[in-house]
C-alpha positions as CSV (number, residue, x, y, z in Angstrom):
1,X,-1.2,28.3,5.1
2,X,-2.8,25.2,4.8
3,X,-1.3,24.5,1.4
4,X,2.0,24.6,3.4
5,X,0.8,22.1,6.1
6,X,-0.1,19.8,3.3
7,X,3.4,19.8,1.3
8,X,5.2,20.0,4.7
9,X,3.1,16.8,5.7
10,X,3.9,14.9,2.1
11,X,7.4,15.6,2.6
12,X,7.3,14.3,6.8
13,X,5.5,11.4,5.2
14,X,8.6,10.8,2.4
15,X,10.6,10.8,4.9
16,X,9.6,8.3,7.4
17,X,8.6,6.2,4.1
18,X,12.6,6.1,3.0
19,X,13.4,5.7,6.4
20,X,11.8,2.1,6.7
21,X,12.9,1.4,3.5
22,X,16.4,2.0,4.6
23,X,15.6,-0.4,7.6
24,X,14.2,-3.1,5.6
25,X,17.8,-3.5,3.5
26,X,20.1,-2.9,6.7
27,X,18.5,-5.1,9.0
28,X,17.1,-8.0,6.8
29,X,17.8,-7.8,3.3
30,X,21.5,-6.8,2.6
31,X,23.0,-8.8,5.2
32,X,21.4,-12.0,4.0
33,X,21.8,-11.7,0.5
34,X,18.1,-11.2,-0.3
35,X,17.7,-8.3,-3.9
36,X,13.9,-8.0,-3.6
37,X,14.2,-6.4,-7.2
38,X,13.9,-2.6,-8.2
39,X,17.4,-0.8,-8.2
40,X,18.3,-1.3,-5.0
41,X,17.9,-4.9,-5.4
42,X,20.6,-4.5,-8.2
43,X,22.5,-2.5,-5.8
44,X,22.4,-5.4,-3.6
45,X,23.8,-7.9,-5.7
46,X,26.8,-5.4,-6.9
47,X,27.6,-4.8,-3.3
48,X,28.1,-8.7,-2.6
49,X,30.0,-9.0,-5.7
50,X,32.0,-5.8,-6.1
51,X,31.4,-4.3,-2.7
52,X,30.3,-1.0,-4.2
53,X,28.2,0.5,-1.5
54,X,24.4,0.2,-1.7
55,X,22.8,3.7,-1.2
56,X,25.5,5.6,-3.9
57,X,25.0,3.2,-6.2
58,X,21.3,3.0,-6.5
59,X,21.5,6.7,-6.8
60,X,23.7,6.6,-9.7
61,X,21.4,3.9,-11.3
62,X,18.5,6.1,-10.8
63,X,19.6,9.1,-12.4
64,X,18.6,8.3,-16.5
65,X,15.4,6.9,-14.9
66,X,14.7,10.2,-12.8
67,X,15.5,12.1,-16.0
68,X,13.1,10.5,-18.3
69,X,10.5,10.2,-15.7
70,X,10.7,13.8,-14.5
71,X,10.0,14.9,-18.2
72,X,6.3,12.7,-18.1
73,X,5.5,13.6,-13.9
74,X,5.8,17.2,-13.7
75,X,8.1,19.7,-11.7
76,X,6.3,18.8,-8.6
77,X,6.3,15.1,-8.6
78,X,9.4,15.4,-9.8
79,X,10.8,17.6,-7.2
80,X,9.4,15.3,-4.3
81,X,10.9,11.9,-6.1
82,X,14.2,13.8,-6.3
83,X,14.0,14.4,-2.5
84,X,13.1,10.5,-2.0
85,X,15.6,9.3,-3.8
86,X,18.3,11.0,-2.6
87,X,16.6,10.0,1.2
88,X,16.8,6.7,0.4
89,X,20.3,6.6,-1.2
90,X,21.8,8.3,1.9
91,X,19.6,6.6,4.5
92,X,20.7,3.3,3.3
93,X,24.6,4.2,3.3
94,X,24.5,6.1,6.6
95,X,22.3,4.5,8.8
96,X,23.8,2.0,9.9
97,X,22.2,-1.0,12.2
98,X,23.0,-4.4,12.9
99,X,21.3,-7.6,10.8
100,X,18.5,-8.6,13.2
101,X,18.3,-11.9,12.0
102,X,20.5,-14.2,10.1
103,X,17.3,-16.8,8.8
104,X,16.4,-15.7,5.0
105,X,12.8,-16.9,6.0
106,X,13.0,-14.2,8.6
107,X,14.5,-11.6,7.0
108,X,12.3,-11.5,3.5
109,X,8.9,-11.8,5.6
110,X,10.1,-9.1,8.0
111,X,11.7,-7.5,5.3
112,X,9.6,-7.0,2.7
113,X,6.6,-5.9,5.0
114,X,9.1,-2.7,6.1
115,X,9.5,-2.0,2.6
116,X,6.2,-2.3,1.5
117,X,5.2,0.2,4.5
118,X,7.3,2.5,3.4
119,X,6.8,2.7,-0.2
120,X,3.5,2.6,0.2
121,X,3.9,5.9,2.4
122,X,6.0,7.2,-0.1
123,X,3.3,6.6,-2.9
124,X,0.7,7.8,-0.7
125,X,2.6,11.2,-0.8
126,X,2.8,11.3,-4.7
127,X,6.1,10.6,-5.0
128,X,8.6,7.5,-5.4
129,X,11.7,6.4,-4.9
130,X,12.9,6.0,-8.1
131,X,13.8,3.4,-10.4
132,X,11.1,0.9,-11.1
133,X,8.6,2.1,-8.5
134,X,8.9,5.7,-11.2
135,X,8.2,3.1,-13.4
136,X,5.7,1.5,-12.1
137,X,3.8,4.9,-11.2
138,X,4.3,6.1,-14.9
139,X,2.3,2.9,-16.1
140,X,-0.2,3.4,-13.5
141,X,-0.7,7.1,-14.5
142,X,-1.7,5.9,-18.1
143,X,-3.4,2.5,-17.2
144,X,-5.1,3.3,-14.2
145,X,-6.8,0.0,-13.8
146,X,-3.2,-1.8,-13.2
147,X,-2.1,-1.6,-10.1
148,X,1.1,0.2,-9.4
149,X,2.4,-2.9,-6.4
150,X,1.8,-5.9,-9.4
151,X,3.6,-3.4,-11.8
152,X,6.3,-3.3,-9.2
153,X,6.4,-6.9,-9.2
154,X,6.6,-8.1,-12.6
155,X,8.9,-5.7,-13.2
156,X,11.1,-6.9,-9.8
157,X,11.1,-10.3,-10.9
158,X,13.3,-10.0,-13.8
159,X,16.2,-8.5,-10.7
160,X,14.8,-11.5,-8.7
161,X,16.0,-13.3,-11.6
162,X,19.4,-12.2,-12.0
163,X,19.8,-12.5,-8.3
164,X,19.5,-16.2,-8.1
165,X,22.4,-16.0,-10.7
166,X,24.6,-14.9,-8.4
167,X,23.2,-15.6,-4.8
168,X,21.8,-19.2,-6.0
169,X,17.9,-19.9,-6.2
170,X,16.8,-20.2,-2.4
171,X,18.0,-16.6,-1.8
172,X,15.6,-16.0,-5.1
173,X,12.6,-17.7,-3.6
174,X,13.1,-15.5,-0.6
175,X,13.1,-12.2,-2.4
176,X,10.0,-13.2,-4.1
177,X,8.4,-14.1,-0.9
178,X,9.4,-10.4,-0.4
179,X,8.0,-8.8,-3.1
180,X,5.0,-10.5,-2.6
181,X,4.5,-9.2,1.0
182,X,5.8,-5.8,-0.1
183,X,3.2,-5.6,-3.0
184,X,0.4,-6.2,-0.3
185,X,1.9,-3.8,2.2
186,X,1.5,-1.3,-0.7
187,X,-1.7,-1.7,-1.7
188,X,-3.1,-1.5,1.8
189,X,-1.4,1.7,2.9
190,X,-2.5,3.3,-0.5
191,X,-6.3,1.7,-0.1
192,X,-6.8,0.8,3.0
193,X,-6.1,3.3,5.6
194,X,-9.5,3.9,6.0
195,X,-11.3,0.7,5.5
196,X,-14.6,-0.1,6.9
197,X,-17.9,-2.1,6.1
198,X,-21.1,-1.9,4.3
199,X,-24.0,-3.6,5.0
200,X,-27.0,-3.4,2.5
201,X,-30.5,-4.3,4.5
202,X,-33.6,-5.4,3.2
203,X,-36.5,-6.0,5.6
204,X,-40.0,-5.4,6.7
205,X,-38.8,-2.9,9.2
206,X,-36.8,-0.7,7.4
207,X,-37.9,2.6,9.0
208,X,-37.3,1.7,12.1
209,X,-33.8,0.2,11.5
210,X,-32.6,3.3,9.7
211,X,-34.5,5.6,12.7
212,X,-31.9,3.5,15.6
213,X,-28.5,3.2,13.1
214,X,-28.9,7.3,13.1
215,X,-30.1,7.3,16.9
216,X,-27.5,4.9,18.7
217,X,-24.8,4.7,16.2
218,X,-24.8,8.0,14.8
219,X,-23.9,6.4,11.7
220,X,-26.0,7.7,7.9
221,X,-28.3,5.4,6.5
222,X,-29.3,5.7,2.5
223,X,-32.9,4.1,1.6
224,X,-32.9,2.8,-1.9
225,X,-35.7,2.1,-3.7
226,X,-36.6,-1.5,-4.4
227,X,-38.7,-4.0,-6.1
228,X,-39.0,-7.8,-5.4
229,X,-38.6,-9.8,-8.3
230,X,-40.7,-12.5,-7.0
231,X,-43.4,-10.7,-4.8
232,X,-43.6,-7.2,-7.4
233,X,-43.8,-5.4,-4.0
234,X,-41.9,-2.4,-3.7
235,X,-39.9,-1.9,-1.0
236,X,-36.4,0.1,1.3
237,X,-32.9,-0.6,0.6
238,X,-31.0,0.2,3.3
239,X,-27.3,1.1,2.3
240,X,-25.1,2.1,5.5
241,X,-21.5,2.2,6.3
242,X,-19.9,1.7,9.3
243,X,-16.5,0.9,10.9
244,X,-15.0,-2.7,11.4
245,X,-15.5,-2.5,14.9
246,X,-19.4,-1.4,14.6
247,X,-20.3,-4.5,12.2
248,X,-21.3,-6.4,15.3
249,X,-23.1,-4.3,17.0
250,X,-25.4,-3.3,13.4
251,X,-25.8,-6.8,13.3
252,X,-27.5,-7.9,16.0
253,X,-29.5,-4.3,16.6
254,X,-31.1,-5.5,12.5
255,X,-31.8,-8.7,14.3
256,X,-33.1,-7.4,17.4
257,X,-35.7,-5.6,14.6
258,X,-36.3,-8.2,12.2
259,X,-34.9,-11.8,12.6
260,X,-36.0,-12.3,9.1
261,X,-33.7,-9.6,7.3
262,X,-31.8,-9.7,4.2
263,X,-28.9,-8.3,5.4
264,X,-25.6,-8.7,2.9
265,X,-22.2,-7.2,4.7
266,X,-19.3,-6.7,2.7
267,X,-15.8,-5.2,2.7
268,X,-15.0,-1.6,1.5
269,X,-11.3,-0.5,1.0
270,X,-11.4,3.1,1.4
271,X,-14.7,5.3,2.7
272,X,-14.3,9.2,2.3
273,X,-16.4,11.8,3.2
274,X,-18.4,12.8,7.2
275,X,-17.7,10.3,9.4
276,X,-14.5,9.0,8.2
């Protein structure tokens, strides 16, 4: 049962994902002339040129992509980039909306931050859209430590490329300006959902910071063991995590303890496990 829920929940999630991708080439990008790469950007610029419509014919470029990708993903990835694909394609053809906006400026900030939402959804569901994103996750797969939105990008700008061809070289700067958000957008949905804060504490009072972080904040507290380099005295590390909004307050209950603390506070992308 729960196994259903889950693939039931990836597939809501692909969904919405291709859904605001949709809205981020009907409302900004396709009306003012912005290709913010992958194969819909080349979509894009055949639909200006040849007026061949958007959503079939990125669905037609996709389909050698999806056929040497699907051999590499597996049945399963494969089967939920299939569904994408074909969301996106017919999203983009049948829902129809007016351009909100006729700026470029506008439209490739606006734009490319919808985009970037909804891939990133769509990633966070283990699928993709197709095209360069399948790409994209393909390199990622084998070189984990490049990330899938600067894949995206690199490869993009090549379409970016050929777009200023054809739409002239301010509509170019405004794709990339598109990409670029988009790429960000990306990274945080995949990374950042859960974001949060971890201070590391050094200080005389150790145990009785750690005995009011559990007490008033509910919030775990690890003690590592340390050893000043200068004094040779041993001493607590205090490692605890807590939400953005409960920085402040762990603050200044360490300084209510000890004015004199060490206390180093730094930004964690993703925190899994009780509590989060």
């Amino acid at each position: 049962m729960k196994l259903n829920r889950d693939i039931a929940k990836e597939y809501l999630t692909i969904f919405i994902g291709c859904l605001l991708m949709a809205l981020s080439f009907n409302l900004f990008f396709i009306p003012n002339q912005i290709a913010p790469g992958g194969l819909s950007g080349v979509a894009t610029i055949l639909f200006h040129v040849f007026s061949f419509p958007v959503g079939v014919t990125t669905l037609v470029l996709n389909v050698p992509l999806f056929l040497i990708g699907i051999k590499m993903a597996g049945r399963r990835f494969g089967a939920k980039t299939l569904v994408a694909t074909l969301l996106l394609s017919i999203f983009i053809d049948l829902v129809k909306v007016p351009s909100l906006t006729d700026d470029s400026l506008l439209a490739s900030i606006y734009g490319g931050f919808l985009m970037g939402l909804g891939l990133g959804l769509v990633f966070r569901a283990k699928a993709t859209t197709g095209g360069t994103d399948l790409f994209a996750n393909l390199i990622h797969k084998y070189f984990p430590s490049i990330s899938v939105a600067w894949v995206l990008f690199a490869v993009d700008f090549i379409v970016v490329v050929a777009a200023a061809l054809v739409f002239g070289p301010s509509e170019a700067l405004y794709a990339i300006v598109a990409l670029a958000l988009s790429a960000k957008m990306i990274d945080l949905i995949q990374e950042g959902l859960n974001s949060a804060k971890a201070a590391i504490i050094i200080s005389e009072h150790a145990d009785e910071i750690t005995r009011r972080v559990m007490e008033e904040m509910d919030r775990g507290v690890t003690v590592l063991k340390g050893s000043g380099a200068y004094t040779g005295r041993d001493k607590n590390v205090l490692l605890c995590v807590v939400n953005r909004g409960e920085i402040a307050r762990l603050k200044s209950l360490i300084l209510e303890l000890d004015k004199n603390a060490f206390v180093l506070v730094a930004d964690v992308r993703e925190v899994l496990g009780e509590g989060f």
